[in-house]
C-alpha positions as CSV (number, residue, x, y, z in Angstrom):
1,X,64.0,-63.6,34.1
2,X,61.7,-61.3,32.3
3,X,60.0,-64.3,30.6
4,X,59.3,-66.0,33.8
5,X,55.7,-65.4,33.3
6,X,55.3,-66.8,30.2
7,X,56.8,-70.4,31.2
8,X,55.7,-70.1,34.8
9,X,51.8,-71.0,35.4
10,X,51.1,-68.8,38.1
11,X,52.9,-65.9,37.0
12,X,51.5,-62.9,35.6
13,X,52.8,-60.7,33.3
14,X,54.4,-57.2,34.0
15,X,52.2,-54.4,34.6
16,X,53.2,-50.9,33.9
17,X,53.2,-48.2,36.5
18,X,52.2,-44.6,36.5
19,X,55.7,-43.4,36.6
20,X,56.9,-46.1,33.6
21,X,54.0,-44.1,31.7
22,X,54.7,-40.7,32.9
23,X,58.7,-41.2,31.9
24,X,56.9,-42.3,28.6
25,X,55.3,-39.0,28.2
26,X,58.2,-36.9,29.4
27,X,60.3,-38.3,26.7
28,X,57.7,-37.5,24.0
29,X,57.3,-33.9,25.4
30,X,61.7,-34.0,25.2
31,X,60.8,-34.8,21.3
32,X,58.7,-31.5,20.9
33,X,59.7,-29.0,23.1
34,X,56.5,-26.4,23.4
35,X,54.2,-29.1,21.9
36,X,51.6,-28.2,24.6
37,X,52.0,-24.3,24.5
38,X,51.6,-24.7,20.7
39,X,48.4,-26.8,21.3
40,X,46.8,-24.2,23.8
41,X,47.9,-21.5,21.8
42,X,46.3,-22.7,18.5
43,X,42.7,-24.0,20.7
44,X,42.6,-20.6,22.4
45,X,42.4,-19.2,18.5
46,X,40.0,-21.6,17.3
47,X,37.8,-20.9,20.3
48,X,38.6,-17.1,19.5
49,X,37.2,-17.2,16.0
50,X,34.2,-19.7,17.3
51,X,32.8,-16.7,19.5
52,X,33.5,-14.4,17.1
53,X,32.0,-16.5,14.3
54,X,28.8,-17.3,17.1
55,X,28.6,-13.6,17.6
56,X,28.4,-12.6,13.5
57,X,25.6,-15.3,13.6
58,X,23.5,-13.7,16.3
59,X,24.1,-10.1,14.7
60,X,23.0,-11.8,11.1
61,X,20.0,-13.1,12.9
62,X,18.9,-10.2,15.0
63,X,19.1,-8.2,11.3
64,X,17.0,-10.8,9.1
65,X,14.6,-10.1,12.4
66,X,14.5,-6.6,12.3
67,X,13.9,-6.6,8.3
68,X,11.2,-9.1,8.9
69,X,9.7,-6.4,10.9
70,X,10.6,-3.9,9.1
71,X,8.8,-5.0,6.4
72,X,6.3,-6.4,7.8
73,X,5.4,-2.6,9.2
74,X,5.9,-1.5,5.7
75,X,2.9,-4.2,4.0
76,X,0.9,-2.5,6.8
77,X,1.3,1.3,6.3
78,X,0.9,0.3,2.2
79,X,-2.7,-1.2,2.8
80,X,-3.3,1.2,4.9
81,X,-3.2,4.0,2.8
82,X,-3.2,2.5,-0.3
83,X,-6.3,4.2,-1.1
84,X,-5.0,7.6,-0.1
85,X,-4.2,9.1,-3.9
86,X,-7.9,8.6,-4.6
87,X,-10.0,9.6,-1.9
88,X,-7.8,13.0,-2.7
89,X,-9.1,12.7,-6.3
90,X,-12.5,11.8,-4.5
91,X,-12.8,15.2,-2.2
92,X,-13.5,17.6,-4.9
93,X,-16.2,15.7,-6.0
94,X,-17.6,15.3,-2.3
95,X,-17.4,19.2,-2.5
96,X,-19.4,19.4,-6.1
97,X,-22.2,17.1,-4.0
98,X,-22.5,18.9,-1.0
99,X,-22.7,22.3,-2.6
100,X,-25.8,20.4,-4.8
101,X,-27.2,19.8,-1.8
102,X,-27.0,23.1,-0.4
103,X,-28.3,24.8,-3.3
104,X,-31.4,22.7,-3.8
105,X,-32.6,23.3,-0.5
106,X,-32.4,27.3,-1.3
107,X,-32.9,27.4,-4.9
108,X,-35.7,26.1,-6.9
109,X,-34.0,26.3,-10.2
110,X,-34.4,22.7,-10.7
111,X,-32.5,22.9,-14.3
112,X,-29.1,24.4,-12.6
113,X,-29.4,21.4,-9.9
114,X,-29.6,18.9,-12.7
115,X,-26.8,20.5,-14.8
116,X,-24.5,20.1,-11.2
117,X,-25.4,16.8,-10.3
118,X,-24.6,15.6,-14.0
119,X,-21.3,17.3,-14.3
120,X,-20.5,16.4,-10.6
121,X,-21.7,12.1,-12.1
122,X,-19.3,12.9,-15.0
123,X,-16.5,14.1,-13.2
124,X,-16.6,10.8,-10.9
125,X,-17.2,8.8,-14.2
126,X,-14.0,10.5,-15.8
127,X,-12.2,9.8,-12.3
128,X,-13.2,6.0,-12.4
129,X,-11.8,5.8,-15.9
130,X,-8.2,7.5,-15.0
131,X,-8.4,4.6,-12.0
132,X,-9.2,1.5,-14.8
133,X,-12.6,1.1,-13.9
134,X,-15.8,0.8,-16.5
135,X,-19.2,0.4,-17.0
136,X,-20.1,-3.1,-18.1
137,X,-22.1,-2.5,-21.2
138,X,-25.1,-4.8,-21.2
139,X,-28.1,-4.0,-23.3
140,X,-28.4,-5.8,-26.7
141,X,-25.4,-8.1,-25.6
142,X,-25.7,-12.0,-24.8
143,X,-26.5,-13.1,-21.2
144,X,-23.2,-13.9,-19.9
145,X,-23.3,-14.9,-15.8
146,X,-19.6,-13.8,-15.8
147,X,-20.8,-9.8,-16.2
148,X,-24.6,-10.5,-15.6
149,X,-26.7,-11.2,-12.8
150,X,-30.3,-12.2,-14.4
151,X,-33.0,-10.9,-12.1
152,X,-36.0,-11.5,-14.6
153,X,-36.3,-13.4,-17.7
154,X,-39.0,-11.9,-19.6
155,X,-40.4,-12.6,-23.8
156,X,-39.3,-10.5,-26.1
157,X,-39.8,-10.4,-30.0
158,X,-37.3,-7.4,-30.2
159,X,-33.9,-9.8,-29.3
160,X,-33.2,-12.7,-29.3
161,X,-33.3,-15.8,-26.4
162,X,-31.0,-14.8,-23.6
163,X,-30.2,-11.8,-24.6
164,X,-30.1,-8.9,-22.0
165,X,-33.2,-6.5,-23.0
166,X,-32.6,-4.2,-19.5
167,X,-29.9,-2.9,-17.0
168,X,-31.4,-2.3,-13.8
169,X,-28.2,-2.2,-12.5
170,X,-24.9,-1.0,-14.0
171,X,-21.5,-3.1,-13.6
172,X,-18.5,-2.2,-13.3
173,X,-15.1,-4.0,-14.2
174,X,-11.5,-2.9,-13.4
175,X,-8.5,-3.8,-15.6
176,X,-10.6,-6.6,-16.8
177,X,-11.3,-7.8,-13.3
178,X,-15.6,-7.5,-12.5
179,X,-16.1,-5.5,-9.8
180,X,-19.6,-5.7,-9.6
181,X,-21.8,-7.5,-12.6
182,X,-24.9,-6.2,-14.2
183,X,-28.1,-7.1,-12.6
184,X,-30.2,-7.3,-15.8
185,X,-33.4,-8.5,-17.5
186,X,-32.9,-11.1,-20.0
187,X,-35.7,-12.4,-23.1
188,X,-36.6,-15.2,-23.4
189,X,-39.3,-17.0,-26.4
């Protein structure tokens, strides 16, 4: 009688119920005993180690944003006083000037003034050294516009074409970098 629906036109076939499929299920939970404890048990751990993992994350990021900070603070306090070592090198020679100063304006021993200011020009020319920086020497050497800056050309039977025949300006480079370039007269024929 079960294949009634098959050879019958107007039959139709079975159709399962909610408690066929729920005898279905009890048998398979009859199979494994706990199966669904086990299951809950083992999500409850992976959603365990997901917030723990989600929290690690957070704490990693919080710490790359506080060293990005950090640091950041750090690249300013360096330019900020990365000039510090030699204004302190700079003071002493500040004091040589200002003590110049006072004494020309009570002295008139115009020889003594001149011997200060030239050993206060040589103690900030022996300080500029110790820091890398030189004078660009310039006269009797070719024009070059990487050290020069040519303000005049002017003849000159002494040298030869372009050479530089004045400094009216010294130059100064640092570790081979130009600070500043000659500003110079150059001959011409």
């Amino acid at each position: 009688m079960e294949k009634n629906w098959e050879t019958q036109p107007n039959a139709s076939p079975p159709v399962e119920t909610e408690t066929d499929h729920d005898a279905a299920d009890t048998g398979a939970e009859a199979a494994e005993p706990g199966l669904e404890t086990k299951l809950s048990e083992e999500l409850k751990k992976q959603q365990d180690e997901t917030r723990k993992n989600y929290e690690n994350y957070l704490r990693a990021l919080a710490e790359v944003e506080n060293i990005k900070k950090r640091s950041q603070r750090d690249r300013e306090e360096y330019v900020k006083y990365a000039n510090l070592a030699l204004i302190k090198k700079l003071l002493p020679i500040i004091d040589d000037l200002n003590r110049a100063i006072e004494a020309a304006g009570t002295s008139r021993d115009f020889e003594a003034l001149s011997k200060g200011v030239e050993m206060t020009a040589r103690n900030l020319g022996d300080l500029l050294t110790g820091e890398g920086v030189k004078p660009i020497e310039s006269v009797g050497e070719p024009f070059d516009p990487q050290y020069h800056q040519a303000l005049s050309v002017e003849p000159s039977d002494e040298y030869p074409e372009n050479t530089v025949i004045e400094q009216l300006q010294t130059g100064y480079i640092m570790h081979d970098r130009v600070i500043r370039p000659s500003l110079v007269k150059v001959s011409a024929q």
